[in-house]
N, C-alpha and C positions, 0 to 999 in steps of 0.2 A: 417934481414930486408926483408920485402916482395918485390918483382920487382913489378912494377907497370905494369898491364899487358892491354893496351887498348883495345884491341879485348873483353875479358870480360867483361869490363866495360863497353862495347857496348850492349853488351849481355846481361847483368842485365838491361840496361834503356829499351831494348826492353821489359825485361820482367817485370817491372815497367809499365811499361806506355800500355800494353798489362794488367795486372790485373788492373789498374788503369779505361782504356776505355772497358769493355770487349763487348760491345755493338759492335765493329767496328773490324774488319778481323783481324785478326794479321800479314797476310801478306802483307794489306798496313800498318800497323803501322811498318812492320820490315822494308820495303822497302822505310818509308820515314826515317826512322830513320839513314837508308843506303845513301841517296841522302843528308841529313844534315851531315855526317859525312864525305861525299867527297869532301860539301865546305870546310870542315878546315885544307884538306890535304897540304897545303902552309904552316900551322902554325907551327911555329920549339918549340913552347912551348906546348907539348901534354898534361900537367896534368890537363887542366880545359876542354879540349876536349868531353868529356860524358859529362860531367856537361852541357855545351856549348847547345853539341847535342840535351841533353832532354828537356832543356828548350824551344828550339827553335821547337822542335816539338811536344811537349806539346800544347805552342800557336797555332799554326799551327793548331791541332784535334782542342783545345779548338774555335778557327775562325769557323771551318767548322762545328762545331755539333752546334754552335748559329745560323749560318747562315738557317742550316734546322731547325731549331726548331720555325720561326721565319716563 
């Protein structure tokens, strides 16, 4: 059985969400993806953590690229 490894799976949503917006820096996408991952450091349940992460910063790009496009 695999370890569940959460640093990785930080890792892959950066790189997700990095091919997903390629329009926009990757080092603010790494760096918000880094500032979303330091509110859930309270949470004693980590396996939905990424999951969590990407969502919330997907919205986040997705707010701000309406917002200029507009």
């Amino acid at each position: 059985m695999r370890e569940f490894s959460e640093e990785r799976a930080i890792g892959e949503v950066v790189a997700r969400l990095t091919a997903r917006y390629p329009a926009l820096d990757p080092t603010l996408i790494a760096a918000s993806v880094r500032q979303a991952h330091e509110a859930f450091t309270s949470c004693t349940v980590r396996d939905f953590v990424p999951l969590l992460v990407e969502r919330h910063v997907r919205e986040e790009l997705d707010e701000g690229l309406r917002a200029t496009a507009v």
